[in-house]
N, CA, C and O atoms as a GROMACS GRO file, in nm:
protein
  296
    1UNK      N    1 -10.887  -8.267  19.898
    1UNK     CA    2 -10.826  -8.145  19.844
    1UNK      C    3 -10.864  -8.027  19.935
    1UNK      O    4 -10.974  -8.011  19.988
    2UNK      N    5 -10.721  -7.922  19.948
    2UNK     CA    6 -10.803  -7.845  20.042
    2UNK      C    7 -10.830  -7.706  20.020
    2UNK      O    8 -10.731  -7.646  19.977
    3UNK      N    9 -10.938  -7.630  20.037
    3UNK     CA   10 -11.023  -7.495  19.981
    3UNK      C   11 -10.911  -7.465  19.929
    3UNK      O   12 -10.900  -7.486  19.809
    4UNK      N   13 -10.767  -7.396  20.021
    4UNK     CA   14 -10.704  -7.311  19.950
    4UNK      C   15 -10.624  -7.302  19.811
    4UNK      O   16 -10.551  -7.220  19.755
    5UNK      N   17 -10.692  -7.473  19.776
    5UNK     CA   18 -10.637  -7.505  19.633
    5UNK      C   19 -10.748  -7.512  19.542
    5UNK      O   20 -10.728  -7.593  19.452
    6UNK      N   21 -10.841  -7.462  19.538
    6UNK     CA   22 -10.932  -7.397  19.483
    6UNK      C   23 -11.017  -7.315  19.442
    6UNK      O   24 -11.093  -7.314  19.345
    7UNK      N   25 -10.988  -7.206  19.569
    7UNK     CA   26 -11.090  -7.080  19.566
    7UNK      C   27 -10.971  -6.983  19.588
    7UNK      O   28 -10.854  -7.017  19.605
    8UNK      N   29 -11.020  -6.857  19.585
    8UNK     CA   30 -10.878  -6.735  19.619
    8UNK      C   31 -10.918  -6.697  19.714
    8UNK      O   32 -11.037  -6.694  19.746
    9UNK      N   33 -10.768  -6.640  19.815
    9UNK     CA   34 -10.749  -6.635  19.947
    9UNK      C   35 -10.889  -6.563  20.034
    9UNK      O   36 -10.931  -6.597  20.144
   10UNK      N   37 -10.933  -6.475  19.959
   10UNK     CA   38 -11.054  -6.374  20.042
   10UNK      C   39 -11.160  -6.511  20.043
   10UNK      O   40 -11.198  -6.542  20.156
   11UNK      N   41 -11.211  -6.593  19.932
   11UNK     CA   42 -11.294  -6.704  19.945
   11UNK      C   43 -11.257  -6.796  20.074
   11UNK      O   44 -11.351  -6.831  20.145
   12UNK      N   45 -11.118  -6.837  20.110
   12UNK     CA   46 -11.083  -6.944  20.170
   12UNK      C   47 -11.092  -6.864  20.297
   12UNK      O   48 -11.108  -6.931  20.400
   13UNK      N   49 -11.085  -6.731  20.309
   13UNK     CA   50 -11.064  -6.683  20.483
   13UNK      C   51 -11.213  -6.625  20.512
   13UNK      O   52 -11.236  -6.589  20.628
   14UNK      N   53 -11.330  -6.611  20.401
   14UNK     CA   54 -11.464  -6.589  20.434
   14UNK      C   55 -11.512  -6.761  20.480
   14UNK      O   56 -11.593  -6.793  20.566
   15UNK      N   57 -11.436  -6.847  20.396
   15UNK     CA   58 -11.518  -7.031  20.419
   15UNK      C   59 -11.427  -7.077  20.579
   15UNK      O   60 -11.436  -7.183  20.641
   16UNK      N   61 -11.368  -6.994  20.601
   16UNK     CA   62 -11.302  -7.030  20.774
   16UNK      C   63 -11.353  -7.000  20.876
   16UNK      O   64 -11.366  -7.071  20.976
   17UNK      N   65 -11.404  -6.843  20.856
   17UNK     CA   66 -11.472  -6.773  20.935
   17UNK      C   67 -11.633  -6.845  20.920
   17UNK      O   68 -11.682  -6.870  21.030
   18UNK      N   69 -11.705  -6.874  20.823
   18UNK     CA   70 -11.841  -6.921  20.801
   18UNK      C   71 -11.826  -7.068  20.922
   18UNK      O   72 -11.912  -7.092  21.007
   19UNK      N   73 -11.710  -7.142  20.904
   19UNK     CA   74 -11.700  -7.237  20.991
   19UNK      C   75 -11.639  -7.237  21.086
   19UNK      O   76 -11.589  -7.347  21.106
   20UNK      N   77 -11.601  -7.114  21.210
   20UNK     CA   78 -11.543  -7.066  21.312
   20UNK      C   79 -11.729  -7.067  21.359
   20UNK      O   80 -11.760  -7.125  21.462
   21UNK      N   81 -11.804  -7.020  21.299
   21UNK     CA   82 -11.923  -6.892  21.296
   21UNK      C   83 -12.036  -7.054  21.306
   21UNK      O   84 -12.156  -7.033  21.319
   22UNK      N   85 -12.007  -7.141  21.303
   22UNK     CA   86 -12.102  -7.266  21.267
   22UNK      C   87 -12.192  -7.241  21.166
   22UNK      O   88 -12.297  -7.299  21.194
   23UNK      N   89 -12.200  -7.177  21.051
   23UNK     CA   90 -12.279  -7.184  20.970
   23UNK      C   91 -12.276  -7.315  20.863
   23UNK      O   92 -12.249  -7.302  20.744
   24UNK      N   93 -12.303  -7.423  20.920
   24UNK     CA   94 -12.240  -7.559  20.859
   24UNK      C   95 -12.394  -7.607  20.797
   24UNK      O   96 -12.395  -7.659  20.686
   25UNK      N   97 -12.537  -7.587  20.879
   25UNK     CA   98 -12.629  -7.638  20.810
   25UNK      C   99 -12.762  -7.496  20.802
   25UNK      O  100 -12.782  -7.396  20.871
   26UNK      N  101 -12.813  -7.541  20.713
   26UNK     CA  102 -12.931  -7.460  20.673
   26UNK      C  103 -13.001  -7.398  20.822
   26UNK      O  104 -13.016  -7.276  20.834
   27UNK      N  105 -13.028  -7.462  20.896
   27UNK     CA  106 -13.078  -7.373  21.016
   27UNK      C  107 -12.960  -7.327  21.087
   27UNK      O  108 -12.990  -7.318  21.206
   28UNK      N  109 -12.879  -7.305  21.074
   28UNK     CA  110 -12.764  -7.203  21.138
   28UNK      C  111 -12.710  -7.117  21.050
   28UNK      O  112 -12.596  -7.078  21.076
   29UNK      N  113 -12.763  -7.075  20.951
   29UNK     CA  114 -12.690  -6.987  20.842
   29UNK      C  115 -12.665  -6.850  20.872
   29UNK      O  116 -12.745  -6.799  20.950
   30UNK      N  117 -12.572  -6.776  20.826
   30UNK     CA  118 -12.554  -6.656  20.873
   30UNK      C  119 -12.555  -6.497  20.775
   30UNK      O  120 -12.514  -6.533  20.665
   31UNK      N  121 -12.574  -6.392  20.771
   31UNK     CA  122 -12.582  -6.319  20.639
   31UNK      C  123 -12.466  -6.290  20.666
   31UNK      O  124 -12.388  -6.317  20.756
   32UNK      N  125 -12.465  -6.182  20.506
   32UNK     CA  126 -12.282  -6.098  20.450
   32UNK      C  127 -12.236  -6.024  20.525
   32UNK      O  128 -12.118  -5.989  20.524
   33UNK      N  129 -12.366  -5.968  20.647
   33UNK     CA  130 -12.335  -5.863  20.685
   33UNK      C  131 -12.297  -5.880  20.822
   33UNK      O  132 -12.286  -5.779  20.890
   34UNK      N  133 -12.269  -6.029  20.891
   34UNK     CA  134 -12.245  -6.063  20.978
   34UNK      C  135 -12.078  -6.148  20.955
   34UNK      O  136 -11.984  -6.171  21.031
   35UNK      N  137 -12.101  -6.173  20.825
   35UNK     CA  138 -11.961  -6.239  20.804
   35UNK      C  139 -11.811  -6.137  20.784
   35UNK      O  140 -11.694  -6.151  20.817
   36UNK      N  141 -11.908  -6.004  20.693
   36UNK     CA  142 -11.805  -5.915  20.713
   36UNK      C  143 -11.731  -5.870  20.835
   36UNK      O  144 -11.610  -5.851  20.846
   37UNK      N  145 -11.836  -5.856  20.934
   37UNK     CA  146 -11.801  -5.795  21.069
   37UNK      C  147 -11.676  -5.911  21.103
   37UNK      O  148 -11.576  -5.863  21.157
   38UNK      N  149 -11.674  -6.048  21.078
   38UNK     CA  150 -11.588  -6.128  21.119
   38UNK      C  151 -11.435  -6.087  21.082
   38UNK      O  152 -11.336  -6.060  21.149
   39UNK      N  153 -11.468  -6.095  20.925
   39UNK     CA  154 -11.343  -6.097  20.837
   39UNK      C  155 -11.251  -6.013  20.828
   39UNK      O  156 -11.130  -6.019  20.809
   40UNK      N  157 -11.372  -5.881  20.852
   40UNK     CA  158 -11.247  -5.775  20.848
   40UNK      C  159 -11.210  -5.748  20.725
   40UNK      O  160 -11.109  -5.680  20.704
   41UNK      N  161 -11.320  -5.821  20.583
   41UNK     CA  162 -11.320  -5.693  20.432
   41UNK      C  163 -11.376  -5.623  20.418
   41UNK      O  164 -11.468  -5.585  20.491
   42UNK      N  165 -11.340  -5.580  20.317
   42UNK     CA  166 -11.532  -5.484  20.261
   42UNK      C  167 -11.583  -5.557  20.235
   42UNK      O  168 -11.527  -5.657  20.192
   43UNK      N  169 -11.726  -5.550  20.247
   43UNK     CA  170 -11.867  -5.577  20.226
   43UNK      C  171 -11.851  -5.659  20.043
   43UNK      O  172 -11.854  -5.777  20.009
   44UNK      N  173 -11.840  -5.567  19.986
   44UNK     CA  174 -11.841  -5.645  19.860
   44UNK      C  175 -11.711  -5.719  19.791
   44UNK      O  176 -11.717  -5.742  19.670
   45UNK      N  177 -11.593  -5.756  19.868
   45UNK     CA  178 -11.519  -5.809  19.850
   45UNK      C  179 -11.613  -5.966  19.962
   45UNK      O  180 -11.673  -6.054  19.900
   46UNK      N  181 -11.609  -5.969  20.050
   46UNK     CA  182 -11.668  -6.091  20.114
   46UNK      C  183 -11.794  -6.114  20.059
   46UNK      O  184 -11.832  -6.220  20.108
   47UNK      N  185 -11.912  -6.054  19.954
   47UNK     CA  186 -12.001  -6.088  19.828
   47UNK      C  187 -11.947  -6.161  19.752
   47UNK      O  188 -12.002  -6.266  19.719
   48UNK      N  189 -11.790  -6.114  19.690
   48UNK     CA  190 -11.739  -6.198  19.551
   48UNK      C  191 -11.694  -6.322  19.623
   48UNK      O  192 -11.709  -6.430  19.567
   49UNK      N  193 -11.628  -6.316  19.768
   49UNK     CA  194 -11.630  -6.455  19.782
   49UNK      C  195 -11.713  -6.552  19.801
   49UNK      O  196 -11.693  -6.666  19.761
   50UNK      N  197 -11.834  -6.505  19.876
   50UNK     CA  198 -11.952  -6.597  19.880
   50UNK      C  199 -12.002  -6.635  19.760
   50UNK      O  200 -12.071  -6.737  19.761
   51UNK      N  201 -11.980  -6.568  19.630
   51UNK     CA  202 -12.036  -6.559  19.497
   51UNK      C  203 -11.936  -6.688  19.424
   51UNK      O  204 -11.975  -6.774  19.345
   52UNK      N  205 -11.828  -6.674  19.468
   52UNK     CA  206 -11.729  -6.759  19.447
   52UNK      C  207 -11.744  -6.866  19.446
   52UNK      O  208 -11.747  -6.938  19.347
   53UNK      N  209 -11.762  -6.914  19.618
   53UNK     CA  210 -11.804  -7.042  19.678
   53UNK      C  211 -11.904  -7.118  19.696
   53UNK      O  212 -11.918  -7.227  19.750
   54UNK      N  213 -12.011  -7.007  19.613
   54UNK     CA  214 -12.164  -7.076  19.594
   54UNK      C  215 -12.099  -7.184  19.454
   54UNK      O  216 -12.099  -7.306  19.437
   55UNK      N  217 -12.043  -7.060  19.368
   55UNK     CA  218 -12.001  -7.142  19.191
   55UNK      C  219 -11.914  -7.301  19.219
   55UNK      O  220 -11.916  -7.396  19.141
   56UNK      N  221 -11.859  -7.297  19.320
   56UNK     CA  222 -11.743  -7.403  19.327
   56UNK      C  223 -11.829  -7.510  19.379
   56UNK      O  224 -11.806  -7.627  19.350
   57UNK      N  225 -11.950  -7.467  19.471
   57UNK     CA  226 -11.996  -7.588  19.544
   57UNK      C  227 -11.977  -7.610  19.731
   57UNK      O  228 -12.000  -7.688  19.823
   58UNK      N  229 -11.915  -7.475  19.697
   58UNK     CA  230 -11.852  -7.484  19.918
   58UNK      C  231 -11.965  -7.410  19.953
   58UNK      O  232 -11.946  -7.400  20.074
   59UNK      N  233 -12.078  -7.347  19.929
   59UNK     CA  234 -12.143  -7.307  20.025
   59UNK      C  235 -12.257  -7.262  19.920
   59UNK      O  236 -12.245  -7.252  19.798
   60UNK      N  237 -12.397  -7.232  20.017
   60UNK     CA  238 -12.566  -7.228  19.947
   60UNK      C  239 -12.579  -7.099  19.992
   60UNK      O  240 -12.507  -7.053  20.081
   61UNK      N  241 -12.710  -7.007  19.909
   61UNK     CA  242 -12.708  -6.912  19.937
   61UNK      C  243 -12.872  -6.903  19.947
   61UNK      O  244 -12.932  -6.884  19.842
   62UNK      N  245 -12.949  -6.917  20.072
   62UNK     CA  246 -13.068  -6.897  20.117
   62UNK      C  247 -13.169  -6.775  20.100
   62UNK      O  248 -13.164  -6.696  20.194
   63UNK      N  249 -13.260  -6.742  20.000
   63UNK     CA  250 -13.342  -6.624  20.010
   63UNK      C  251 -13.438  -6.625  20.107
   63UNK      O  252 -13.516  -6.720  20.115
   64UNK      N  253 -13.448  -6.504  20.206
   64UNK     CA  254 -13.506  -6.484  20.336
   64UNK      C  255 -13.586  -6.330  20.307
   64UNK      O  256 -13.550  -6.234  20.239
   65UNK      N  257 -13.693  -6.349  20.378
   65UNK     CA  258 -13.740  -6.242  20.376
   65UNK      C  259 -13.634  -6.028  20.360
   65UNK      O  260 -13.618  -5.931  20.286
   66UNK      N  261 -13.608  -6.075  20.465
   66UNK     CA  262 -13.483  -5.909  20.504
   66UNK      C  263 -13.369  -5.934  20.453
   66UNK      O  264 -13.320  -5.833  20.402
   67UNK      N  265 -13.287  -6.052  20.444
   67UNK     CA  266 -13.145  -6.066  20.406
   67UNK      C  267 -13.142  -6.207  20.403
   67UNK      O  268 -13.186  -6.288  20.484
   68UNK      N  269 -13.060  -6.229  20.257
   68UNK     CA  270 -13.015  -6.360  20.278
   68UNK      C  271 -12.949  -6.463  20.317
   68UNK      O  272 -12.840  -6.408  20.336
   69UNK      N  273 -12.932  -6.578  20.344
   69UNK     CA  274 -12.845  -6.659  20.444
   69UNK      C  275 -12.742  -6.732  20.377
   69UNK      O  276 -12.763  -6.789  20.270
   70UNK      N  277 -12.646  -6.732  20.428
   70UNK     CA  278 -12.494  -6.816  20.366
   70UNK      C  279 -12.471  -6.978  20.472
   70UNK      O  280 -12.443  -6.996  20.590
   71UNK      N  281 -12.495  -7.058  20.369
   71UNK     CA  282 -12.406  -7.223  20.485
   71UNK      C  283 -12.378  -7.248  20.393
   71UNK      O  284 -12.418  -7.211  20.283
   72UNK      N  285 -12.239  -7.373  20.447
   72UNK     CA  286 -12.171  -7.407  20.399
   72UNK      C  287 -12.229  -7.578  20.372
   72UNK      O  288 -12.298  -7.643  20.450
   73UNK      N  289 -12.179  -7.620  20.242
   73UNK     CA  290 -12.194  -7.706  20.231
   73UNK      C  291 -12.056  -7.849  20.248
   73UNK      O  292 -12.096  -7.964  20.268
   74UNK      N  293 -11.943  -7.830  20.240
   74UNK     CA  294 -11.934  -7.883  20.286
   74UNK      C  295 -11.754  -7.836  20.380
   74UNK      O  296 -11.709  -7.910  20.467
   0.00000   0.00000   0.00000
C-alpha cells in the first residue's frame, strides 16, 4: 500500500523528502528544522506531519539532547 493512501499530502511530501534526505535508520536521523528547509512548509505544518507519521507507524521520533531526531521506519 502506498503512503499516499494513508497519510495527507503534507505527511506524504515530508516522508519523501525524509527519504531523498536518507534518514532511513536511527544513526542518520534528521531534525524538523532541517526537514523544513527541504519541504518548503512552515515549521509547524511539517510538526503535524511528523506527528502524523510517528501515529501511523512511518517514522520514530528520537529525544536528543538540543533537538530531536526524525527516521523513518519504513
Amino acid at each position: 500500500m502506498a503512503i499516499e493512501d494513508e497519510v495527507s499530502a503534507n505527511a506524504a511530501k515530508v516522508y519523501r523528502a525524509m527519504r531523498e534526505l536518507g534518514y532511513l535508520v536511527e544513526e542518520k536521523m534528521g531534525t524538523a528544522e532541517r526537514i523544513t528547509q527541504v519541504v518548503k512548509l512552515p515549521k509547524n505544518m511539517v510538526l503535524n506531519a511528523l506527528q502524523e507519521l510517528q501515529t501511523k507507524g512511518w517514522a520514530r521520533r528520537k529525544v536528543r539532547e538540543k533537538a530531536a531526531g526524525y527516521f523513518l521506519l519504513r
